[in-house]
Backbone bond lengths (Angstrom), bond angles and torsions (degrees), N, CA, C in turn:
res aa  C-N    CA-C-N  psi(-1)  N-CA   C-N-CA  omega(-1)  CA-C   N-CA-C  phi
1 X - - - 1.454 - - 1.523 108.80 -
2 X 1.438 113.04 137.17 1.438 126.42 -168.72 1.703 105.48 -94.44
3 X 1.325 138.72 99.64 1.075 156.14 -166.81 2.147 114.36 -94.45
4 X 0.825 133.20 103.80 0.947 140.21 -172.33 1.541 105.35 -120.53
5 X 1.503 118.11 103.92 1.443 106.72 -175.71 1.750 116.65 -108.85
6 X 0.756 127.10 148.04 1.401 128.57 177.96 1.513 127.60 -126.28
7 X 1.565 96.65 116.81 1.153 120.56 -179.88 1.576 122.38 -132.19
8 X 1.220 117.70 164.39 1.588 116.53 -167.44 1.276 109.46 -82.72
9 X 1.752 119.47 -29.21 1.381 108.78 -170.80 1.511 91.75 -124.94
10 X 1.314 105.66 178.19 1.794 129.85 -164.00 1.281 118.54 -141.97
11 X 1.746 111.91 38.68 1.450 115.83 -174.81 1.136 111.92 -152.62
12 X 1.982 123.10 -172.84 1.533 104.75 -175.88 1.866 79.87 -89.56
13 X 1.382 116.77 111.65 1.817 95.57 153.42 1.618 116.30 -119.95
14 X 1.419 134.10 16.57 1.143 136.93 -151.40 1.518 117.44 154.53
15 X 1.498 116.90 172.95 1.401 111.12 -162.54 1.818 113.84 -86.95
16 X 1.631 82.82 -6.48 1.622 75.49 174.60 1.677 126.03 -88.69
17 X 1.667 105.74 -22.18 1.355 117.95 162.12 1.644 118.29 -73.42
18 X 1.945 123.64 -4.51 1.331 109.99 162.17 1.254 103.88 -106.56
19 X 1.450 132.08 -13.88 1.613 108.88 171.58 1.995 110.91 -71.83
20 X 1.010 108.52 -24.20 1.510 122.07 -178.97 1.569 106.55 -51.04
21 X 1.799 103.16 -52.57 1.782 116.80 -148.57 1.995 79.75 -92.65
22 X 1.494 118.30 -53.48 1.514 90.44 174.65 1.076 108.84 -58.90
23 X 1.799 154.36 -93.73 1.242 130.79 -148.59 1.753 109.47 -22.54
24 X 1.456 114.88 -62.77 1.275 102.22 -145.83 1.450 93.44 -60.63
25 X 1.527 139.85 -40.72 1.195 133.25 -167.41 1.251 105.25 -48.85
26 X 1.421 126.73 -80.26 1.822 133.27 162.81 1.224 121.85 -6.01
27 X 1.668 111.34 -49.19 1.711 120.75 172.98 1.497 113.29 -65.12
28 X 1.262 120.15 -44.43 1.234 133.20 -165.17 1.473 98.16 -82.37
29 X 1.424 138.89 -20.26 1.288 131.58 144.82 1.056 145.44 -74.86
30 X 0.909 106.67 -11.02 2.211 142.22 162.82 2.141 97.72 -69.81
31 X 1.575 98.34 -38.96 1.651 93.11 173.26 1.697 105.18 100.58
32 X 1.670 98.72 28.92 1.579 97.36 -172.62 1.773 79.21 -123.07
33 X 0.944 98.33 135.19 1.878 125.10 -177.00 1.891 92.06 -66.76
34 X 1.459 110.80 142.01 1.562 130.08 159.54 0.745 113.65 -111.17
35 X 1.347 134.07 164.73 1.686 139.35 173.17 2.039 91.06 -167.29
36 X 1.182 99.19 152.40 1.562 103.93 -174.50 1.533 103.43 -143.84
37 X 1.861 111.92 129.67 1.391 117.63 -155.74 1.704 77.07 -117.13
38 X 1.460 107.26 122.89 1.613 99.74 173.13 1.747 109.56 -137.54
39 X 0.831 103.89 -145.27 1.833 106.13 175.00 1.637 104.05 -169.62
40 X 1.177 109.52 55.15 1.153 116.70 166.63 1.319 133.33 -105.56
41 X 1.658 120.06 108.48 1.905 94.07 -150.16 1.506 94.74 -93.79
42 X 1.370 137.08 64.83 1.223 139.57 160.86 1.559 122.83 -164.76
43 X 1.730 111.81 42.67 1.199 130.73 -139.73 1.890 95.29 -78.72
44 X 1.592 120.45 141.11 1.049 106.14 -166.82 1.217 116.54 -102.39
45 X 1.409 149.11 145.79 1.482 140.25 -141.69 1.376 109.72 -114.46
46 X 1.741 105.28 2.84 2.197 101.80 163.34 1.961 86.96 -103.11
47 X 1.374 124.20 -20.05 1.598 94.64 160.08 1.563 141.74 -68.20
48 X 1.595 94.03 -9.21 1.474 92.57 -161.65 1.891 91.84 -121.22
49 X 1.239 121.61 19.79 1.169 132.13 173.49 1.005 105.45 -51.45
50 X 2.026 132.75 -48.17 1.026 139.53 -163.27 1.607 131.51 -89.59
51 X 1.802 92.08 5.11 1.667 96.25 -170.06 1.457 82.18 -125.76
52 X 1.922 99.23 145.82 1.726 113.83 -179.31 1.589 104.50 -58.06
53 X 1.314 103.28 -37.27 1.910 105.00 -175.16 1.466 112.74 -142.33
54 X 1.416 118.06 154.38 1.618 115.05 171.28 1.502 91.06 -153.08
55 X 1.115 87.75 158.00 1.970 108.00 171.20 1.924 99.81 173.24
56 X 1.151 84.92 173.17 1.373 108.97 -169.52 1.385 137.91 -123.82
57 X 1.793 82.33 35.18 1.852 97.27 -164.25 1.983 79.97 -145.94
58 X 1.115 121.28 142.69 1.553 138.50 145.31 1.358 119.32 -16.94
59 X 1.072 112.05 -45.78 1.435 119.27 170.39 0.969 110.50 -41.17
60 X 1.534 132.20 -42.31 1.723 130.64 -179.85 1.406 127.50 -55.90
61 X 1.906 100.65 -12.83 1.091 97.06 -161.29 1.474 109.49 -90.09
62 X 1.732 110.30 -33.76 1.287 117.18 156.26 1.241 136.02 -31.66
63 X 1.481 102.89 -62.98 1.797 123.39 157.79 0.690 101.57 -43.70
64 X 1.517 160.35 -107.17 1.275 151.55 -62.46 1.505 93.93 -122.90
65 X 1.827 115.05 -47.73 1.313 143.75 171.61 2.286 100.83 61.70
66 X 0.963 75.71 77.12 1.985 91.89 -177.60 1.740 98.27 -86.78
67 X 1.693 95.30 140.19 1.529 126.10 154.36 1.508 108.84 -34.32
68 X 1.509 105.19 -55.64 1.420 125.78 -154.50 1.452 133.28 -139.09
69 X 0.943 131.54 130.43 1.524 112.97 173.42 1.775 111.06 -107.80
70 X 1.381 114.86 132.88 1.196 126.96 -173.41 1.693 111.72 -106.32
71 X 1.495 118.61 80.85 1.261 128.78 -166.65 1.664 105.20 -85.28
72 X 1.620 112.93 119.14 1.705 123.46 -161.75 1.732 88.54 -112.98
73 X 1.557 130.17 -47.48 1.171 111.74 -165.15 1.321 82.52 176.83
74 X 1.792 105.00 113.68 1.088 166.92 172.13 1.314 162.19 -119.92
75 X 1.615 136.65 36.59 1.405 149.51 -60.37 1.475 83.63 -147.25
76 X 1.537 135.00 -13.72 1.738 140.83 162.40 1.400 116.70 -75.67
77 X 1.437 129.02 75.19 1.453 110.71 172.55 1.035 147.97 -35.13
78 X 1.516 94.17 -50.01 1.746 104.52 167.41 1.811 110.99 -55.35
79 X 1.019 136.59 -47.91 1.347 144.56 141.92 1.478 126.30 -6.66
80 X 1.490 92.16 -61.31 1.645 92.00 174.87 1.540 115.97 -93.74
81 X 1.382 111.38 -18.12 1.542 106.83 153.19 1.602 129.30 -70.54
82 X 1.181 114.76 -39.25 1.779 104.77 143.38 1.226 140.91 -43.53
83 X 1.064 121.86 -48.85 1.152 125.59 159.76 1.952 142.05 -64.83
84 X 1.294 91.75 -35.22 1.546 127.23 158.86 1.775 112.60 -53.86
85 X 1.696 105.02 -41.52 1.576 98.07 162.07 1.372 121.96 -114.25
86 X 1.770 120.11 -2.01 1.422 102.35 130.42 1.778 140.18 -12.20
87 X 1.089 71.74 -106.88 1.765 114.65 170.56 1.448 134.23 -76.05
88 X 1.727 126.62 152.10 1.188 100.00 151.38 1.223 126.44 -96.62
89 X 1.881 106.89 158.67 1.428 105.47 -143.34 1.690 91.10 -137.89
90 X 1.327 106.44 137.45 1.061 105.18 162.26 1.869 120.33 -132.49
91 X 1.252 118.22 152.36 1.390 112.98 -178.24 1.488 133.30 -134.52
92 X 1.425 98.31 132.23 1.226 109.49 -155.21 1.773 101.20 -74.78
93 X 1.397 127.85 120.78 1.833 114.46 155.75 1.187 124.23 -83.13
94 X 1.123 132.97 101.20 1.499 131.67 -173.56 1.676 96.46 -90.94
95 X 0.974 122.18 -13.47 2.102 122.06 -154.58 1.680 93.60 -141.83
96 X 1.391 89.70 179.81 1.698 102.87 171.35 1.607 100.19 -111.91
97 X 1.353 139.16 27.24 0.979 149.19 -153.59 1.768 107.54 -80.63
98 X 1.474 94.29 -38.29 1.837 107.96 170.74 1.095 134.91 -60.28
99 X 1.742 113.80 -36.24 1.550 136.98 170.17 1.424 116.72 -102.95
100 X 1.033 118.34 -26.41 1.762 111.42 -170.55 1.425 110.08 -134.16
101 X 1.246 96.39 121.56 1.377 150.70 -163.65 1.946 92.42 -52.39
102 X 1.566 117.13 -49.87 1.853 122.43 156.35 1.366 117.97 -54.67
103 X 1.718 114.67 -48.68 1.034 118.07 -176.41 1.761 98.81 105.03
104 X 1.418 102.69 -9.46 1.685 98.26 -170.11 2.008 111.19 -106.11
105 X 0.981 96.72 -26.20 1.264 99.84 -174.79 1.900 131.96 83.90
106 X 1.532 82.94 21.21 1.301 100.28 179.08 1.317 112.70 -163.92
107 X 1.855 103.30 152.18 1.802 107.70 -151.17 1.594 89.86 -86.08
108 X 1.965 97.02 157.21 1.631 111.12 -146.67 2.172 86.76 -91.33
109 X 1.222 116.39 -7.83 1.065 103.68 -177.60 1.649 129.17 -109.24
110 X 1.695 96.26 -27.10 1.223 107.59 173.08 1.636 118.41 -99.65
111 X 1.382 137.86 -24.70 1.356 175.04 115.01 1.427 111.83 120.41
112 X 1.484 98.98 31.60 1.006 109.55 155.46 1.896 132.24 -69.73
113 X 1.334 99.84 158.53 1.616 102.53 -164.17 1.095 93.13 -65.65
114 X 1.819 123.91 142.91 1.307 146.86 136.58 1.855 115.97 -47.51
115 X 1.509 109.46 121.62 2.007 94.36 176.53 1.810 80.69 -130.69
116 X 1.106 104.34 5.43 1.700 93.86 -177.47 1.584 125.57 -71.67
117 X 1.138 121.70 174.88 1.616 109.99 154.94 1.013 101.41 -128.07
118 X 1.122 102.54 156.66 1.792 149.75 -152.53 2.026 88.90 -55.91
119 X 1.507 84.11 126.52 1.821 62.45 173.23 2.520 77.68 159.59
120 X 1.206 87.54 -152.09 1.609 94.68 179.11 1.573 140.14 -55.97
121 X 1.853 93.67 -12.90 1.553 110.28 163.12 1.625 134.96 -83.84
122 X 1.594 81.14 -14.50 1.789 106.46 168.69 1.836 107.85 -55.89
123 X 1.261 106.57 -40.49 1.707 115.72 -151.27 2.035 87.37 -92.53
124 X 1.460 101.27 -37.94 1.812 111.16 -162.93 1.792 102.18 -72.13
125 X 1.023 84.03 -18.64 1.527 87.51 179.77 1.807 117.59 -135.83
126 X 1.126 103.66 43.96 1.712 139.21 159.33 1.755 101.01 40.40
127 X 1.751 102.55 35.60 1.581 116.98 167.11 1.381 106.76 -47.99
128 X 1.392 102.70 -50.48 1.894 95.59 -162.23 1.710 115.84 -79.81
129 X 1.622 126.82 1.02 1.443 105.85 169.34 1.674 106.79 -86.16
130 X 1.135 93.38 133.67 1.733 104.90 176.97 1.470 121.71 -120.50
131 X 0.989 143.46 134.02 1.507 161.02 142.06 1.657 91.40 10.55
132 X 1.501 129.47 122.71 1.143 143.91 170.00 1.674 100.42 -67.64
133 X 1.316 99.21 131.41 1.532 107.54 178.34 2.046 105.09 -53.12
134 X 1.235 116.22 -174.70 1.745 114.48 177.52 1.390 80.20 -72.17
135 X 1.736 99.97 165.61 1.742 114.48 155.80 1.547 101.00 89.91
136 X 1.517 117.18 -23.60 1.860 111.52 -137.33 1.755 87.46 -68.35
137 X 1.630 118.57 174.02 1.681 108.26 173.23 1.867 90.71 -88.64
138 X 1.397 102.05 -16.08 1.824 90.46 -179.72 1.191 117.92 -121.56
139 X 1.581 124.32 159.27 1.511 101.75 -141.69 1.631 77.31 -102.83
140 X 1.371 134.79 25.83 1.432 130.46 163.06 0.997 122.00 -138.24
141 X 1.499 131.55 125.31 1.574 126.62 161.89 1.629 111.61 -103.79
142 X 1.222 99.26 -179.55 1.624 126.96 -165.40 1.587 117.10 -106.26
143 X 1.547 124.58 128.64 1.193 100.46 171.30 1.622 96.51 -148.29
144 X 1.530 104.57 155.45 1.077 115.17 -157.26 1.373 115.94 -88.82
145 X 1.222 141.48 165.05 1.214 134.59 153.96 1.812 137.39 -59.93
146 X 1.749 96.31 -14.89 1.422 108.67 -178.21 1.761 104.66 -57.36
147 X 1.184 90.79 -46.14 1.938 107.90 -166.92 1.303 102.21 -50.95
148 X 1.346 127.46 -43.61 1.729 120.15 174.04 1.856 114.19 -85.59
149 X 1.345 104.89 -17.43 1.581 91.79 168.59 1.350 115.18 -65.41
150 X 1.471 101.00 -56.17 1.608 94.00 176.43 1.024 145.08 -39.45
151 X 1.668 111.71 -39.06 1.380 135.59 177.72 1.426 113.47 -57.69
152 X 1.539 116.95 -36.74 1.305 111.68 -143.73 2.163 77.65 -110.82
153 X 1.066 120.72 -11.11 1.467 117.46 173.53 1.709 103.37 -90.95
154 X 1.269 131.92 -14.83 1.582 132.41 164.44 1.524 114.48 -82.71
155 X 1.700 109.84 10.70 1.199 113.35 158.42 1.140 135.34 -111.14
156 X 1.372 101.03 12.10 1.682 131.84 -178.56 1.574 105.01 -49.79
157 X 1.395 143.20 -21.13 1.386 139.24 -157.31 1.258 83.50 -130.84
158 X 1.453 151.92 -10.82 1.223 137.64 -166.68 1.874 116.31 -80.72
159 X 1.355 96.58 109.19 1.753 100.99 -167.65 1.337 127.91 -27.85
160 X 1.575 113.48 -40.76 1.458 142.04 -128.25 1.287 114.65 171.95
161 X 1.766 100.32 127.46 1.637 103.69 -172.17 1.716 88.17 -130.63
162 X 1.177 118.83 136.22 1.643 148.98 -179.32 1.367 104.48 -89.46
């Protein structure tokens, strides 16, 4: 089976780029081909030692021509809903990054656990002010709840979630 996984970065920076580079290593010893579609413009070449191909343009996908696509972290909906009816697709959750609006899964004042979904408890329990990017003139911005509906409805065709 032809495995094509997609992720944003192409290096060791975190635990989601070594559970990624072991699977594919493990797969690729099982005798099922990797290839890794990322967008990283400084991709590192002992990470990608372990996949037959990588690049960061569509074109790979032709080339490479995969069973499957194995989507780890992916932050364009429309993106992963293209691709999702491409292909079959399956997706890995390593984070709460898909549903919650923190990314943590728990409210920023009381810290207690989040079991909700994303939706009117985000705003009731002051989910959506976030940490102003560097540079910002305020040291907080706002984010909405639309941005995770969408996300998690551009996974509507997605086979399989990990």
């Amino acid at each position: 089976m032809r495995v094509l996984h997609i992720h944003e970065r192409a290096g060791f920076y975190g635990g989601v780029e070594q559970i990624l580079h072991d699977m594919a290593a493990a797969l690729t010893a099982r005798g099922w081909p990797q290839a890794l579609l990322h967008a990283d413009s400084s991709p590192r070449p002992d990470y990608l030692s372990v996949f037959e191909d990588s690049g960061s343009t569509d074109s790979l996908i032709a080339r490479f021509r995969p069973d499957v696509l194995l989507i780890h972290k992916l932050e364009d909906a429309a993106r992963v809903a293209a691709l999702s009816r491409r292909l079959p697709t399956v997706r890995m959750v390593h984070d709460h990054d898909l549903v919650c609006l923190r990314r943590h899964k728990y409210f920023p004042i009381s810290t207690q656990i989040c079991d909700l979904p994303a939706g009117f408890a985000c705003y009731r329990h002051l989910c959506f002010i976030q940490r102003a990017a560097a540079g910002s003139l305020l040291p907080v911005a706002l984010r909405g709840v639309g941005e995770r509906k969408r996300a998690i409805r551009a996974h509507a065709d997605v086979r399989l979630f990990i």
